[in-house]
C-alpha positions, 0 to 999 in steps of 0.5 A: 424387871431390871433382868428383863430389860436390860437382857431383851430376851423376849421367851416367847414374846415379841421384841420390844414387848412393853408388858413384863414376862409371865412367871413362866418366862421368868423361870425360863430366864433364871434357868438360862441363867443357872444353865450358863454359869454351870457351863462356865463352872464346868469349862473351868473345873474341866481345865483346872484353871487353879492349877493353870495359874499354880504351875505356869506362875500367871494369873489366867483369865476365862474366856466363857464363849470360847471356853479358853484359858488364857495366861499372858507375860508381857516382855516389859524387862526389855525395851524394845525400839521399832522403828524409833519407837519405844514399843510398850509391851500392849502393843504386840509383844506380849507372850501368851497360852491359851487351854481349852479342852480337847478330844476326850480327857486331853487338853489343848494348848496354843501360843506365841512367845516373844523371844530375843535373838539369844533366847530361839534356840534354847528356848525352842528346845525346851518347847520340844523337849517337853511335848510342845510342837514348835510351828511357826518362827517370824519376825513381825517388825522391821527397824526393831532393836533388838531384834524380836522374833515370835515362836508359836507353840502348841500341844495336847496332852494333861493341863498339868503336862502342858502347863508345866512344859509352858512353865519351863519354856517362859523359865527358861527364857528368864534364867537367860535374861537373868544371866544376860539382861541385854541381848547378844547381837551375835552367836560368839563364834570366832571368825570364819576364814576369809578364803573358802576351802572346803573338801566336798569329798567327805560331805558328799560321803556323809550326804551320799549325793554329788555336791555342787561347788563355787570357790571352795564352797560346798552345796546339797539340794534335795528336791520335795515333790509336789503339786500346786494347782494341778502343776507338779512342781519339785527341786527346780521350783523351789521345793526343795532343802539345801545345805551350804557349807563355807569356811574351813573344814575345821571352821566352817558355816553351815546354812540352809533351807529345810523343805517339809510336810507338816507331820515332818516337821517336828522330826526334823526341828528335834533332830536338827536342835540335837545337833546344835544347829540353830534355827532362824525361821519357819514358816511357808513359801507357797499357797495352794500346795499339796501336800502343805510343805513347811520351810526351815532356815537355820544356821550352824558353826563348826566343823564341817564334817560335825555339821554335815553329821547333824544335818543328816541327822535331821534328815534321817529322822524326818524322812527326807534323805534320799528323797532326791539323789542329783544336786541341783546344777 
């Protein structure tokens, strides 16, 4: 009886019905009742949560609607400070990976992990290095001290293949923080030379394009055609990848902008961190496109041919070279 008012699930009899259910009704209720905690059962035994929470060292929680598995590390052993604020980790800085069950036999994992300036880029590495798709990289405050960024992550694969690539990623992330309890506030690199003086002629060697120069600077740009609203829209339209080179031929900078479809992207992130470049953000400039181009900013140091070397690396990987021959003018 307490079941039956409590639930207000009326098997057949009108809502609010003061009369209690038929044993009939009651059987019903309890096989309901049976039916959902085996479902729960299942959704559990089909992701081995045990072994979730023995790999990624986390205690997990169950969301039985959406039959998801979540673990989450709040970034506590840094204090973080928005805009004054001391910013406790419940309120936005928080890393975290759901499982759910996939296609067929595969699982399949999403997150988002709280990084600091330092952390990116190794930690993106391993994220890429053990299967993960790296999709997303953003900032979501403004004054915040240091600075905190967010990498979002997913994958398919075995619950154990895919807990242990999040297991390496969130060690990673610790062996930096253990070596270096603050972060950095700057890569390390010795300065650039205040006059710009690089030779475009061995860039545009390795780039096989004509560069674009400005007081001894050095710039590619390599358009990705497109259509927004039935409008073709491609380099001049900001659809496009650029390279920047500043500094001295043995010490130099090199920055830009990575235009990609999204089966591109991985390619080129893989490529570009081989490489030693440093990526900053991902994320999208437009809405409405076809296809779906993806944009990534990153930042290098060293010589300039290395750089250019690495650059085109990425390039080739994801496809993007030659895609446009002119420089923009």
């Amino acid at each position: 009886m307490l079941i039956w008012r409590r639930s207000r699930i009326s098997f057949g009899i009108a809502r609010g019905a003061a009369d209690p259910p038929s044993p009939l009704q009651l059987k019903r209720l309890f096989l309901v009742v049976a039916l959902c905690n085996a479902n729960i059962d299942i959704v559990s035994a089909a992701l081995d949560t045990a072994k979730i929470d023995q790999i990624t060292g986390l205690k997990g929680k169950l969301n039985e609607k959406e039959a998801v598995y979540k673990v989450t590390s709040p970034r506590s052993d840094v204090k973080v400070v928005v805009d004054g604020w001391t910013m406790p980790p419940f309120m936005g800085l928080g890393t975290w990976a759901a499982f759910t069950q996939g296609s067929h036999t595969e699982a399949m994992v999403m997150g988002d992990t709280v990084l600091f300036e330092d952390e990116v880029n190794q930690a993106m590495s391993v994220a890429l290095e053990n299967g993960l798709s790296v999709t997303a990289l953003h900032n979501h405050f403004f004054f915040d001290h240091p600075k905190v960024y967010f990498m979002h992550i997913e994958g398919e694969g075995s619950v154990d293949k895919l807990a242990r690539a999040v297991r390496k990623l969130y060690d990673k992330i610790k062996e930096i923080r253990t070596g270096n309890p603050q972060p950095k506030d700057s890569f390390g690199s010795k300065s650039v030379p205040e006059k710009n003086s690089i030779s475009p002629e061995p860039l545009n060697k390795i780039f096989g394009m004509n560069s674009e120069t400005s007081n001894g600077m050095v710039k590619f740009t390599i358009g990705h055609p497109a259509t927004m609203h039935g409008v073709k829209i491609d380099n001049a339209m900001g659809v496009n990848t650029w390279i920047a080179f500043a500094g001295g031929d043995d010490n130099a900078i090199v920055d830009g902008d990575f235009a990609v479809t999204e089966d591109e992207l991985q390619s080129a992130l893989k490529a570009i961190r081989v490489g030693g470049i440093n990526i900053v953000a991902i994320h999208s400039h437009m809405t409405h496109e076809q296809p779906r181009i993806l944009f990534f900013h990153y930042w290098g140091r060293g010589p300039a041919k290395q750089l250019a070397e690495a650059i085109q690396g990425a390039l080739l990987a994801s496809g993007l070279s030659g895609v446009s021959t002119s420089a923009a003018k």
